[in-house]
VOTI-207366 format. One record per residue (C-alpha): residue in three letters; z, x, y. Coordinates in steps of 0.5 Angstrom, whole numbers, plus 500, padded with zeros to 3 digits. Example, Ala and Ser with C-alpha at 12.3 -4.5 7.8 and 13.67 -1.06 7.14 Angstrom:
BEGIN
ala516525491;ser514527498;
# end
This chain:
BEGIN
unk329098361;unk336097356;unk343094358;unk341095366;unk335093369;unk333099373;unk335105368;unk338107361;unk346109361;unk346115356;unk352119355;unk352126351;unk357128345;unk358135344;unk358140338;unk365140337;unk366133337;unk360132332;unk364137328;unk370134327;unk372127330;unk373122325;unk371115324;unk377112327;unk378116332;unk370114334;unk371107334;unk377108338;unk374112344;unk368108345;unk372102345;unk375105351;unk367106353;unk365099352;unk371096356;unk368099362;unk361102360;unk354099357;unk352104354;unk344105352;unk344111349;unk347117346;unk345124346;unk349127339;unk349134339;unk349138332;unk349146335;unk353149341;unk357155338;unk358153331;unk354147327;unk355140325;unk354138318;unk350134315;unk355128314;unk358129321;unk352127324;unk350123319;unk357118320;unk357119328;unk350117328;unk352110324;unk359108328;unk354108335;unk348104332;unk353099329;unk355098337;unk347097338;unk347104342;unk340108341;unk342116337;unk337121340;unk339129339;unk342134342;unk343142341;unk346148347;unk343155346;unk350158346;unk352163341;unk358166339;unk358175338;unk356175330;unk362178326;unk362185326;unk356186332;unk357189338;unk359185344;unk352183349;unk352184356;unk351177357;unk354171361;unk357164358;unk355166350;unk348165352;unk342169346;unk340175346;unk332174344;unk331180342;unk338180337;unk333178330;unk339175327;unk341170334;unk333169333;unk334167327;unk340163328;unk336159334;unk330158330;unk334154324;unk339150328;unk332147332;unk329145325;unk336142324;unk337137329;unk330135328;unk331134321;unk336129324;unk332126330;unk325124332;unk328126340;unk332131341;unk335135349;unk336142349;unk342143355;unk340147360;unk342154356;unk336156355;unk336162359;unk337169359;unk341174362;unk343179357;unk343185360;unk343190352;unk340197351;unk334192347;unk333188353;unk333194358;unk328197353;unk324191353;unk324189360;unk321196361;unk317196356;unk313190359;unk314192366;unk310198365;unk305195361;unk304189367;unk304194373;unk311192375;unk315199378;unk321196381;unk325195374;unk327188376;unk327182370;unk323176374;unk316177369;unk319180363;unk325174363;unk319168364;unk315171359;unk320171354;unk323164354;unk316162355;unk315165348;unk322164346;unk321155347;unk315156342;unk316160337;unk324159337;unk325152339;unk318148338;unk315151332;unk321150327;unk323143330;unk315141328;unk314144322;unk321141320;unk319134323;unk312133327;unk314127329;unk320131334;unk320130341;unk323135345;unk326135352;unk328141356;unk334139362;unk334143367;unk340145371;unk342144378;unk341152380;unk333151381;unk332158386;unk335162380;unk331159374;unk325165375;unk331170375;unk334168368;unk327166365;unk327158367;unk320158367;unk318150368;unk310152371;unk310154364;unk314150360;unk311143363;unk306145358;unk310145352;unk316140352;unk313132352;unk319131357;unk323135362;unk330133365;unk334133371;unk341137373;unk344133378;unk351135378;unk354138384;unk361138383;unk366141390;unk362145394;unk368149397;unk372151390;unk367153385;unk361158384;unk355154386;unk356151392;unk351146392;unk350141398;unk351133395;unk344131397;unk341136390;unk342130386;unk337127389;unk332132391;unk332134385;unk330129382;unk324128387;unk322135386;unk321135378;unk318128378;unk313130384;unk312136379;unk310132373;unk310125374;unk312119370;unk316126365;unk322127369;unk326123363;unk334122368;unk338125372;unk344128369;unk351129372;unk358131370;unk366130371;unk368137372;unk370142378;unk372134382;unk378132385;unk376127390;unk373121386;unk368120391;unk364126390;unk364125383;unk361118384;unk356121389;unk353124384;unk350118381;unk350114388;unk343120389;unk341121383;unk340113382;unk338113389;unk332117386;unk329112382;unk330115375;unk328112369;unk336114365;unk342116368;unk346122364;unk353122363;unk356128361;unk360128356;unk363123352;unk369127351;unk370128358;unk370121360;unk374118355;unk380117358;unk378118365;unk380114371;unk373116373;unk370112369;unk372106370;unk370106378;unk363109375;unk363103372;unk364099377;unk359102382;unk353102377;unk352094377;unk350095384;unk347101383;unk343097379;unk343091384;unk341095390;unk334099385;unk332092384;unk328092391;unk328099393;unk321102392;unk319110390;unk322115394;unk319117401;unk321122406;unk319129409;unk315134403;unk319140403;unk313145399;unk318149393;unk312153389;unk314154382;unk318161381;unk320161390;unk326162392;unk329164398;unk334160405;unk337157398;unk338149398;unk337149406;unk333143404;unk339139401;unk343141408;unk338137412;unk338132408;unk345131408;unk344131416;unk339125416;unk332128414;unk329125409;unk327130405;unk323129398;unk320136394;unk315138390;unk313144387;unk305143390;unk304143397;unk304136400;unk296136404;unk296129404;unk303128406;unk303126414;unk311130414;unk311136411;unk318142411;unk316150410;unk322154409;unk322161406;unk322159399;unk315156402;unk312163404;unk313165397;unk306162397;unk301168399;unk296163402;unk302159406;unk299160412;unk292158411;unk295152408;unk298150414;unk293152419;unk288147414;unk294142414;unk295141421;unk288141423;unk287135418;unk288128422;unk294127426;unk301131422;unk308133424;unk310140419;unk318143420;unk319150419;unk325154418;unk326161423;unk327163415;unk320160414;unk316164420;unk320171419;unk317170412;unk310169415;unk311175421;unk304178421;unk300173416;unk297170420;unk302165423;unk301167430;unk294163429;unk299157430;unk305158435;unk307163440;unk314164436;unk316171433;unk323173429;unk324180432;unk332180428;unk336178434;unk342173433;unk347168438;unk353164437;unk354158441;unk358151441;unk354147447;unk347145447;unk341143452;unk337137448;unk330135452;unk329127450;unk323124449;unk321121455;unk316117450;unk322114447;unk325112453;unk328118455;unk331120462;unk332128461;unk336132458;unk343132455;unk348138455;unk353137448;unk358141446;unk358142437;unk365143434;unk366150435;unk361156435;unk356157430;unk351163429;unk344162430;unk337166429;unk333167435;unk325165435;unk323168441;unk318165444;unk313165450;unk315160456;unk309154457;unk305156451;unk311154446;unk316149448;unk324149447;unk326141445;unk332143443;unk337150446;unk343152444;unk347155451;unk350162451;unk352164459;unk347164463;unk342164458;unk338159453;unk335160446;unk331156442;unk333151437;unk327146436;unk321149438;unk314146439;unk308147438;unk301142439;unk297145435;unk289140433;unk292133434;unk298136430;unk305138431;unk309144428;unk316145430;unk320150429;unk327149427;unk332154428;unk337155421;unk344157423;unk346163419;unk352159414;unk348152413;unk355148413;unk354149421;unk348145421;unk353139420;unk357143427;unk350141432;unk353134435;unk349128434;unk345129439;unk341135437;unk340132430;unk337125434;unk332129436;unk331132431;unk330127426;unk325123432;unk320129432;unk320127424;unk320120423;unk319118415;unk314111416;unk315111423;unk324111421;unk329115424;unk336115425;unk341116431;unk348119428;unk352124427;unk351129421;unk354128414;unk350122414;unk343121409;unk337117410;unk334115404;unk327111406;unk323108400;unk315107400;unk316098400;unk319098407;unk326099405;unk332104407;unk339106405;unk344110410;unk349113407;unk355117410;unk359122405;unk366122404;unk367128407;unk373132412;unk374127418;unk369122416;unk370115419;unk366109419;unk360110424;unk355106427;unk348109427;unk342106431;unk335105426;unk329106430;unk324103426;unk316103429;unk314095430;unk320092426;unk322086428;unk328085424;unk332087418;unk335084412;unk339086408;unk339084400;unk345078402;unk340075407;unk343077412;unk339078418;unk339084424;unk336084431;unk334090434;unk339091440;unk332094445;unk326094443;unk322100447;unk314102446;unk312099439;unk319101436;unk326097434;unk333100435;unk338097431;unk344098430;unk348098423;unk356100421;unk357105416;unk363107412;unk364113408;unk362112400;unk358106401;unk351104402;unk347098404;unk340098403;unk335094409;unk329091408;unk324093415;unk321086416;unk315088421;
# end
């Protein structure tokens, strides 16, 4: 694989250093680099705003492979206004494509840095959202000509970069090297991709290779807000989409101030099995405390890959071009879920999660009804999921109907599952209220394992219905998705138990991840977050005898109850220890 048995370290080096770092200033930096990294590769970028010369590239290219490090190149569709032209409407410097003369400019600096690499990766600028009199006419033009008569730019923008990544990227950098590969990374904001012109339904049949966004950076203070289990769910959903072409995952230091959720970052996407871990950029890592505790931790990364097998879990279904309940899935998986995606919807799958993105499928609802009426399955949707499908034919399924109604509670009714050696029910108190949607339903035809309480009354938070010889379970998604993690433990352990992953599932608060691999073996995970403390979780396991951790260390269950093994296991905030299921 290269300096690391289980992934390719890389790093990305921006335009602006190509541009005008010297060749002793090169040598300095990357010694700091090799005191604490072994980097197998760097990705050189020749364009991002102004263009790198020939020789800078030429002398950047050499200084890394004198050090053994593999060249490949990089270019950002970023563009300052040309002199003397008008300002666009656009945000971050990203192309006008329908401006001949920044057209012009794209097609020449892609076969420029194919004259130099036989590789090379676009960074994810490769959108639009200029907003000019050109575009606004262009929009309308094209929206008219396909029948489209709400003015909205999701058509017209997919069709564009789908046209742009031919003849503006991949015909100039072949006809100035037919041997150029080149790899488009796309970013961490995948509900958004059809509204800038993201197009990967297309563009899979166009670039050889695609890449990961990873980065997650603090979720309070900045634009994005993305939960950290992205960086790993992510990966799955464009390895599932194309699999053996999704070429790493790439994260960032930026917009961090606590060391660990910068390491989180390559924790979930090395937990995702990818083939190289990006480290965006040199320059940001020179001279940085991070890096040396990146360091650190990806020798056991490494370690821990060796016996993980590929990823597993519950198959959130996310069509190409869908979007709606925005990163819901990583919420849930940051609650102990094990949640994988993919783009297609999973039939063979005996765990599935629909969530509103889901219904954007227009033919979701036959699809489930197929899918629960095949063998024995276990669907989770959302309450975003079954509003979506009102009227569509979802009532075949379930007596659960989404009339617009909301309630706030902070205690909890959870009916256990006497199967499992339950006793009745639990009443638990969350941290504060939480505001929820109600999935009204009706009595003895659907069943409510799980209530939220308000006074005298009672609502539905994990519903069920036996449908065939399966089961679908609503679950009610609070209004603000960071309340997820405000449901106690105990509602989330019966949550997780009505869908085991290989027949595993975890007793423990939320924050906490379960990442299950198809070889039997699992890693918990809790997340450096407000008030975490080490815990103890308690692994149900479906005839498991023991556990055994890669040291050899051998864990007993504490109980043992119809066919399954309890188990319990310290966690602490910021570490993990993968166990292998002996069964």
């Amino acid at each position: 694989m290269g300096q690391y048995r289980n992934f390719k370290l890389v790093t990305y080096f921006v335009a602006h250093a190509t541009a005008r770092i010297t060749r002793d200033e090169l040598e300095h930096q990357l010694a700091f680099m090799e005191r604490y990294l072994r980097l197998d590769k760097v990705y050189l970028e020749a364009w991002r705003g102004e263009l790198a010369s020939h020789e800078q590239v030429e002398m950047c290219r050499e200084v890394f492979e004198k050090h053994g490090v593999e060249v490949a190149g990089g270019l950002t569709t970023v563009i300052p206004t040309p002199e003397g032209a008008k300002p666009k409407q656009r945000l971050f410097d990203t192309f006008c494509y329908n401006d001949p003369v920044m057209r012009a400019k794209l097609k020449e600096v892609s076969a420029f840095t194919a004259r130099h690499f036989n590789e090379f990766i676009i960074d994810d600028f490769f959108f639009t959202n200029c907003m000019c009199a050109d575009c606004v006419r262009e929009r309308d033009t094209f929206n008219r000509a396909h029948g489209i008569a709400d003015g909205s730019w999701k058509a017209y923008r997919l069709d564009l970069m789908r046209r742009v990544s031919m003849e503006d990227v991949i015909g100039p950098a072949l006809e100035a090297n037919p041997d150029c590969r080149i790899t488009i990374k796309y970013p961490n904001w995948a509900e958004s991709y059809q509204e800038t012109g993201y197009n990967p339904a297309e563009q899979r049949k166009l670039f050889p290779m695609l890449y990961t966004g990873t980065e997650t950076r603090d979720p309070v203070t900045t634009d994005q807000h993305l939960p950290r289990y992205l960086s790993f769910s992510l990966m799955t959903y464009f390895e599932n989409m194309w699999p053996g072409h999704n070429g790493g995952g790439w994260f960032d230091t930026f917009d961090m101030h606590i060391t660990e959720h910068y390491l989180e970052q390559a924790y979930l996407t090395a937990f995702s099995r990818p083939k190289e871990m990006m480290l965006f950029c040199f320059q940001s890592l020179y001279d940085n405390m991070y890096t040396a505790a990146l360091g650190y931790q990806l020798d056991k990364l490494d370690a821990v890959l060796d016996d993980a097998g590929m990823p597993d879990g519950i198959v959130c279904y996310l069509p190409d071009n869908s979007q709606g309940e925005d990163q819901v899935q990583d919420f849930l998986g940051m609650c102990g879920l094990p949640v994988v995606c993919s783009p297609y919807f999973p039939e063979q799958a005996p765990q599935i999660l629909l969530t509103r993105a889901s219904a954007m499928d227009p033919d979701i609802v036959d699809k489930l009804q197929k899918y629960l009426e095949t063998g024995s399955r276990q669907a989770m949707v959302t309450t975003g999921f079954m509003e979506a499908c009102q009227g569509r034919g979802i009532e075949r399924m379930t007596s659960v109907r989404m009339c617009g109604r909301h309630v706030t509670a902070e205690r909890y009714r959870v009916e256990e599952d006497t199967a499992h050696g339950g006793k009745g029910c639990l009443y638990p108190y969350g941290t504060r209220s939480v505001s929820l949607p109600v999935p009204e339903f009706r009595n003895n035809s659907t069943w409510a394992v799980v209530k939220a309480v308000h006074d005298e009354e009672s609502y539905g938070i994990l519903l069920r219905d036996d449908y065939a010889d399966s089961t679908l379970w609503t679950l009610s998604v609070p209004d603000a998705y960071p309340d997820l993690y405000r449901f106690p433990g105990t509602v989330w352990n019966r949550i997780r138990e009505a869908v085991p992953v290989r027949g595993v599932w975890m007793e423990a608060e939320p924050g906490i991840s379960l990442f299950v691999y198809d070889n039997d073996t699992v890693i918990p995970y809790v997340y450096v977050m407000d008030g975490a403390q080490r815990q103890y979780v308690y692994l149900h396991a479906e005839h498991a005898t023991e556990l055994v951790t890669q040291s050899g260390k051998q864990i007993k269950p504490v109980r043992c109850s119809g066919g399954e093994a309890v188990f319990e296991l310290e966690v602490i905030p910021g570490r993990y220890v993968l166990y292998r299921i002996v069964r």
